[in-house]
C-alpha positions in Angstrom: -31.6 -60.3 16.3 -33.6 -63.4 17.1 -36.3 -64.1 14.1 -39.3 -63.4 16.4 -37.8 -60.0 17.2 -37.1 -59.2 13.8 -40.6 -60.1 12.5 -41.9 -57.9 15.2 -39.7 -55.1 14.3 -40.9 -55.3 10.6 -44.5 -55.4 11.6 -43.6 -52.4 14.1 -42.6 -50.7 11.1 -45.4 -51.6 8.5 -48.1 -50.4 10.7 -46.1 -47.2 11.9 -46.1 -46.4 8.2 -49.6 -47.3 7.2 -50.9 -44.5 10.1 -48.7 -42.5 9.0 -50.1 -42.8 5.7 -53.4 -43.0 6.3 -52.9 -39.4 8.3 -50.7 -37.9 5.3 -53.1 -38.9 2.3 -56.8 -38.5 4.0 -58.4 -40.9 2.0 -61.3 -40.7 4.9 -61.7 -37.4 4.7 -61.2 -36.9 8.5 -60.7 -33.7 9.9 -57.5 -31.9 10.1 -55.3 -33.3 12.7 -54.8 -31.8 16.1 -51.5 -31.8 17.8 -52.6 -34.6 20.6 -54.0 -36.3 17.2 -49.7 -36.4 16.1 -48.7 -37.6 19.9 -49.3 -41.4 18.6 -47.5 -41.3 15.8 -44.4 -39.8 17.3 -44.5 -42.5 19.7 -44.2 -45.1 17.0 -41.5 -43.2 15.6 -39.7 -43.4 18.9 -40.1 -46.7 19.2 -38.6 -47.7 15.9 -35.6 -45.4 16.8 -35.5 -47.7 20.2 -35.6 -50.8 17.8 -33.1 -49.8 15.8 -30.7 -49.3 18.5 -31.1 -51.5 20.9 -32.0 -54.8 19.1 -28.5 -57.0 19.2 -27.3 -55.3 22.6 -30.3 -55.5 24.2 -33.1 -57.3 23.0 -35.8 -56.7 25.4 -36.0 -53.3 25.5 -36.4 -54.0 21.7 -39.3 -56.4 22.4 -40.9 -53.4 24.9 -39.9 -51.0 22.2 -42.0 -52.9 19.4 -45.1 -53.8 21.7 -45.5 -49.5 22.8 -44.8 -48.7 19.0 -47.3 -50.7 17.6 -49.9 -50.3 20.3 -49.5 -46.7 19.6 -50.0 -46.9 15.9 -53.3 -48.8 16.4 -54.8 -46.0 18.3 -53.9 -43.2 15.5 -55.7 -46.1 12.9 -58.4 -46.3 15.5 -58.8 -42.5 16.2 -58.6 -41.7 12.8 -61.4 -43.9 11.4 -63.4 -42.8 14.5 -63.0 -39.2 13.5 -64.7 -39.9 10.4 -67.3 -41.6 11.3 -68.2 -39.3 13.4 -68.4 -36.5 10.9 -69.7 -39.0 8.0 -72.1 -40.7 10.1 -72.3 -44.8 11.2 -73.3 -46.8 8.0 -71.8 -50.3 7.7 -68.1 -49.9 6.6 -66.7 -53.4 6.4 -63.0 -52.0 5.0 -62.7 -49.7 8.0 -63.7 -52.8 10.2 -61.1 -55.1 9.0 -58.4 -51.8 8.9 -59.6 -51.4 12.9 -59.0 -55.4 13.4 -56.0 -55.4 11.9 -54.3 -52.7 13.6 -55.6 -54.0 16.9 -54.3 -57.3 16.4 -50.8 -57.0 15.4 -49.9 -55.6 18.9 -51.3 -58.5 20.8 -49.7 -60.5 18.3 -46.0 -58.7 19.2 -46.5 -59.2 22.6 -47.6 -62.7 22.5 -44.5 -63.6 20.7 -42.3 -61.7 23.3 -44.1 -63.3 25.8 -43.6 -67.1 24.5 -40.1 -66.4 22.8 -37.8 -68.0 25.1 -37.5 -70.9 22.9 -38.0 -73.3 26.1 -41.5 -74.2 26.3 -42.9 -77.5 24.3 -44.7 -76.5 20.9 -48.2 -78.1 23.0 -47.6 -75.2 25.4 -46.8 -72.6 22.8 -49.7 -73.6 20.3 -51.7 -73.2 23.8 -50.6 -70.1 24.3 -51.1 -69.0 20.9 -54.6 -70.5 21.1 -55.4 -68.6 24.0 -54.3 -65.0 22.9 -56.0 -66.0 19.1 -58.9 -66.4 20.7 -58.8 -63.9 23.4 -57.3 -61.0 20.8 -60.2 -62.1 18.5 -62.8 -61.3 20.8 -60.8 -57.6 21.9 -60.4 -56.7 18.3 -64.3 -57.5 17.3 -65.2 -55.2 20.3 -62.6 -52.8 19.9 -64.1 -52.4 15.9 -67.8 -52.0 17.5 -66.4 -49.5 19.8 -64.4 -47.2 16.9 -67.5 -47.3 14.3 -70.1 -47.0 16.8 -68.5 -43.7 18.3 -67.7 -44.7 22.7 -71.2 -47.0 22.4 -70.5 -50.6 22.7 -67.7 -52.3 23.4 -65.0 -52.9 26.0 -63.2 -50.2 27.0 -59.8 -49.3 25.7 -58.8 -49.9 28.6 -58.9 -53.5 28.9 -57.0 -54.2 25.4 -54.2 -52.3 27.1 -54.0 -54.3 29.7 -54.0 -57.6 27.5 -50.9 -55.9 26.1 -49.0 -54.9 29.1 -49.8 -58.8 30.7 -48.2 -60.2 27.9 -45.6 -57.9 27.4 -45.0 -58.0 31.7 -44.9 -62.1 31.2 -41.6 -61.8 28.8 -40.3 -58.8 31.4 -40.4 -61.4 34.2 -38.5 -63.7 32.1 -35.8 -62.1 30.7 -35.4 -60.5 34.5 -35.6 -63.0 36.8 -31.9 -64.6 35.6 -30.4 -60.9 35.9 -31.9 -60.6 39.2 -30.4 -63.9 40.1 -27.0 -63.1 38.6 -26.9 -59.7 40.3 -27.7 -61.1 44.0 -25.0 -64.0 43.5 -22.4 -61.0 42.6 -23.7 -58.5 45.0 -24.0 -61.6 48.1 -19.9 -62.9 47.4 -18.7 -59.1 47.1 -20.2 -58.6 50.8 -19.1 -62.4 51.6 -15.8 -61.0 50.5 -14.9 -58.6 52.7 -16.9 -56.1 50.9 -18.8 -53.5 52.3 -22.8 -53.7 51.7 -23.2 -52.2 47.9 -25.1 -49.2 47.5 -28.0 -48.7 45.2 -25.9 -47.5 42.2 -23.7 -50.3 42.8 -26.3 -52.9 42.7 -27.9 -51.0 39.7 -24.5 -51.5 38.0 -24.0 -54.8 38.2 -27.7 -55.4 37.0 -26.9 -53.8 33.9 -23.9 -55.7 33.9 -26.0 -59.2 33.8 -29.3 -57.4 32.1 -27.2 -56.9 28.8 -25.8 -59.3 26.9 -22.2 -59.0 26.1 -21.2 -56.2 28.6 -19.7 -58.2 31.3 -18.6 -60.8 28.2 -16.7 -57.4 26.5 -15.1 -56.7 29.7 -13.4 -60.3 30.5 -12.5 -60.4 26.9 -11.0 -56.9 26.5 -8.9 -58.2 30.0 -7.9 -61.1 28.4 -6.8 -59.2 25.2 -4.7 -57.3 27.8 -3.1 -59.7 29.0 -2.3 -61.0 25.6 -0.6 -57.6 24.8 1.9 -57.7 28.0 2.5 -61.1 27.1 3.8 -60.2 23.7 5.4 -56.7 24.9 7.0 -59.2 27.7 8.5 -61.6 24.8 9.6 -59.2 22.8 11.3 -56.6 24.8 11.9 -58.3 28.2 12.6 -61.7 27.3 15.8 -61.1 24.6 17.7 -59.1 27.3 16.8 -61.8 30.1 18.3 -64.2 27.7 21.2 -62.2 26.7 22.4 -61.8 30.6 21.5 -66.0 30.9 24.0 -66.6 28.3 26.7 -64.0 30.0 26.3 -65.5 32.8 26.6 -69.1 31.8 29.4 -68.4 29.6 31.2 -66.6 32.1 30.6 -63.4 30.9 32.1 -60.1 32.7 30.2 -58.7 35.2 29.7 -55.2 33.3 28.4 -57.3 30.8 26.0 -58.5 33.1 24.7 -55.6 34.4 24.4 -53.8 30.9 21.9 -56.5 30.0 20.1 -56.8 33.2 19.6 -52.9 33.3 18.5 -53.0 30.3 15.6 -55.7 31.0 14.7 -53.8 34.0 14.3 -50.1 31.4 12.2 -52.4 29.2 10.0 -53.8 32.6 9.4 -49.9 33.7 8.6 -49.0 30.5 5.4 -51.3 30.4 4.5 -50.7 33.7 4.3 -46.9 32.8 2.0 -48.4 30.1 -0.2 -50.3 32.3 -0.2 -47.4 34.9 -2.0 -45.1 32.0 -4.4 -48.2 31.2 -5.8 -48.3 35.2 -6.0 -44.8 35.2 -7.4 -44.0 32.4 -10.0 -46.7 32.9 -10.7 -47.0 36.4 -9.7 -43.2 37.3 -7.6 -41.6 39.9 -8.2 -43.4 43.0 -7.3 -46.3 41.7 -4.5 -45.8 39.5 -3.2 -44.2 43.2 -3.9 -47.7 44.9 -2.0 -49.2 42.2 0.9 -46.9 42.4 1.1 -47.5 46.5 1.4 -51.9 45.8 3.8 -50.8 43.4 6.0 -48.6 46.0 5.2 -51.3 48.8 6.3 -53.8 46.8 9.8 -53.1 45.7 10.4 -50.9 49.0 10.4 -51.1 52.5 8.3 -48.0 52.7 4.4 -48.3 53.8 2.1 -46.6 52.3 -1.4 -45.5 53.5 -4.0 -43.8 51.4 -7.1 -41.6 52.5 -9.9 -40.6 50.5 -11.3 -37.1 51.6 -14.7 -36.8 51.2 -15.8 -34.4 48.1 -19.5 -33.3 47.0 -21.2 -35.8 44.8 -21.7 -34.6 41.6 -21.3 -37.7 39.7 -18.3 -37.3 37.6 -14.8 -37.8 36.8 -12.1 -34.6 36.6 -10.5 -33.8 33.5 -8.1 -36.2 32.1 -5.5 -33.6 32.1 -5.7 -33.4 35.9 -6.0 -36.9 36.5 -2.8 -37.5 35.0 -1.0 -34.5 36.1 -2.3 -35.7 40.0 -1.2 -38.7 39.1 2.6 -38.0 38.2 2.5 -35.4 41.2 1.7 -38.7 43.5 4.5 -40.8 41.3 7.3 -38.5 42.1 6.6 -37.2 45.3 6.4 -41.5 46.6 9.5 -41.8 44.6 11.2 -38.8 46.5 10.3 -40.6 49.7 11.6 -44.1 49.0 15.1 -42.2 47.6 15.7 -39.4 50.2 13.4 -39.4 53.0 14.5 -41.1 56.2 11.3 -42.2 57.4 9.3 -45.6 56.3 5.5 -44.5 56.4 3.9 -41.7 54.1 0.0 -40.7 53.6 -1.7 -40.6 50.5 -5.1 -38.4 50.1 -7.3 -38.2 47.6 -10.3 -36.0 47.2 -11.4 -36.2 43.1 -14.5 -35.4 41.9 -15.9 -33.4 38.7 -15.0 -30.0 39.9 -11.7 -29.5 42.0 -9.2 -32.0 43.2 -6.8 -31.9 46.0 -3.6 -34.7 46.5 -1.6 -34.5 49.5 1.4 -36.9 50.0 3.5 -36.7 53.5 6.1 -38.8 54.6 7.2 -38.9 58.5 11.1 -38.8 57.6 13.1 -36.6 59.7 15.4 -34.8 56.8 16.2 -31.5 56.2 14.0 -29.0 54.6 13.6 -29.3 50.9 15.6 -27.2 48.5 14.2 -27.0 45.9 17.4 -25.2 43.8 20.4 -27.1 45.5 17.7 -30.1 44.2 17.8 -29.0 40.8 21.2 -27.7 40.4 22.4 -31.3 41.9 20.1 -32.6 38.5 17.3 -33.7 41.1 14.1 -32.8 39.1 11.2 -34.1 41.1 9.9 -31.2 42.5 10.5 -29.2 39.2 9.2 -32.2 37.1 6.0 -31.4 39.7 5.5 -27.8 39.2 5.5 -28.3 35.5 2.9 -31.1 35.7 0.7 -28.5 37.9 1.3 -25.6 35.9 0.1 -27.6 32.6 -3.0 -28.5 34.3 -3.8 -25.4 36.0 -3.0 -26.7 39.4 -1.4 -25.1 42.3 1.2 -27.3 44.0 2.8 -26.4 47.1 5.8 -28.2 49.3 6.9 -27.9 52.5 6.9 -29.6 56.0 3.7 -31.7 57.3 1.7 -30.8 59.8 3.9 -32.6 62.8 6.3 -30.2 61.0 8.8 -33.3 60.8 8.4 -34.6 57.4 7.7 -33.7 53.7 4.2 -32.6 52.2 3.3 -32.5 48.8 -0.1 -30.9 47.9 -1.7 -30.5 44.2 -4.9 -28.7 44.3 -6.8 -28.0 41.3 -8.3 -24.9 40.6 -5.1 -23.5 41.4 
């Protein structure tokens, strides 16, 4: 929290509790409250809740937070004293004046500092400023006193002091904005220059928030990079010594079981922290793309091509249960490891359809084999389709097997509700 934020925030606070105060203790006498007469104060206490929460992630909706919580405790001050005069009558009050100017200027003093606290202008242009808003504030508060002690006679209307406040506080808005909205159509201009298609609205409202607050984007790169540091050290310490080991067999003239015993072993230790990364892409990024991931992976050490389709599922804004995900998941990780071992063919489909409520995974490959038996498979120690089942039944998922629709190759379906 910068020190102009957290000077605003203590002043935010002082004059919540002085209204509040001044409506516990009565020392005016005033009339018992209504419940409209409670709507102020509740906004001040909302506002400091705001504060609280928001003022090292994100600052401006601190600053906005400070300006409506002490603009809102300046109206209880004000309606207060004017219920009491208007039951005790309009004699000179000098203490209730300067309790009316004081409350009226310590919003337009928030704001002002919001609006001049990007710590870029010269001091001649921010003692300008500050002259301006002295003078201008000055002038609000003396009428906005006139206007509480004289009942509505006299006076600008409250109106216009509002609309001091939201000026200044719209001047700091525009500021802190305008680099987010620059950021956000440099990201959203190279994604589409990419190869992208044209973002949506959510997707541009994303990446807004991305640049808006401070430190998401920043969190993101660094937890990546802290990634990266982790394989790297899984990578030295159980890849490396078995790489080494079959180096030194080899250059040593080591026998060839040798060999192999250490370079199976380096490859257990490599699948073993892929299954690790696996669970970190789909467990952050979500089915779809732990599925993507999964197809490279087949692509890449296999001749077999993979293509994946994403059904179209009713919007309703939410991820399934982890349980499913991950049981879909292992479904798809099986059934593409069943074609790349025993089917004949060298293409297989991939859909997806994931959303909140159900989820449906179909994998078929175009091989030309025999129909799958699903005991001979087992009793030969082949557990994929078993391992499947299991992974469906834990889940509550229905999976069935059997021919595609070309009723040449294999399908695999997981469909959740079962």
């Amino acid at each position: 929290m910068t020190r102009a934020l957290r000077l605003a925030a203590v002043a935010t606070i002082a004059l919540a509790v002085a209204s509040l105060l001044l409506r516990i203790l009565n020392p005016f006498a005033a009339p018992p409250p209504s419940a409209s007469d409670l709507v102020p104060h509740l906004w001040a206490v909302a506002a400091i809740v705001v504060i609280a929460l928001t003022n090292t992630w994100a600052p401006t909706l601190a600053w906005c937070a400070a300006v409506v919580g002490s603009a809102a405790s300046a109206l209880a001050v004000s309606g207060m004293i004017r219920e009491y005069r208007a039951t005790n009558g309009f004699e000179p009050a000098p203490v209730l004046g300067a309790l009316v100017a004081i409350a009226v200027m310590v919003p337009i003093a928030i704001a002002a500092a919001y609006a001049t606290a990007d710590g870029r202008r010269s001091r001649l242009a921010v003692a300008l400023a500050w002259g301006s808003v002295a003078v201008l504030g000055t002038g609000l508060a003396a009428s906005f006193v006139g206007r509480t002690l004289g009942g509505y006679d006299g006076g600008v209307p409250y109106s216009v002091w509002l609309a001091v406040l939201a000026g200044l506080t719209v001047t700091g808005l525009v500021r802190d904005l305008r680099p987010a909205f620059d950021r956000t159509r440099a990201r959203v201009t190279a994604e589409a220059g990419g190869g992208h298609r044209a973002a949506g609205p959510l997707s541009v409202l994303r990446v807004f928030v991305d640049e808006l607050v401070p430190g998401r984007e920043a969190g993101r790169a660094e937890a990546a990079e802290d990634e990266r540091g982790r394989i790297a050290a899984d990578l030295h310490a159980d890849v490396l010594p078995s790489l080494r080991r079959a180096l030194a067999e080899a250059e040593a003239g080591g026998t060839v079981e040798r060999l192999a015993a250490d370079l199976r072993m380096a490859v257990d230790d490599v699948e073993s922290l892929l299954v690790a990364r696996r669970a970190i892409v789909l467990e952050e990024l979500g089915l779809l793309a732990a599925v993507e991931w999964l197809a490279e992976r087949v692509e890449d050490r296999s001749t077999v091509r993979v293509e994946i389709e994403v059904a179209p599922v009713d919007a309703d804004g939410g991820r399934p249960p982890r349980d499913v995900e991950r049981a879909a998941f292992r479904v798809a990780q099986l059934a593409l490891d069943n074609v790349v071992r025993h089917a004949l063919g060298s293409h297989a489909r991939v859909s997806v359809a994931a959303s909140a409520r159900s989820v449906r995974l179909r994998v078929e490959d175009d091989g030309d084999g025999p129909p799958v038996d699903e005991a001979a498979a087992t009793r030969a120690g082949r557990r994929g389709i078993a391992d499947m089942r299991a992974e469906a039944r834990a889940c509550g998922a229905r999976l069935d097997v059997g021919r595609d629709a070309d009723g040449r190759g294999t399908a695999v379906e997981l469909a959740w509700p079962g």
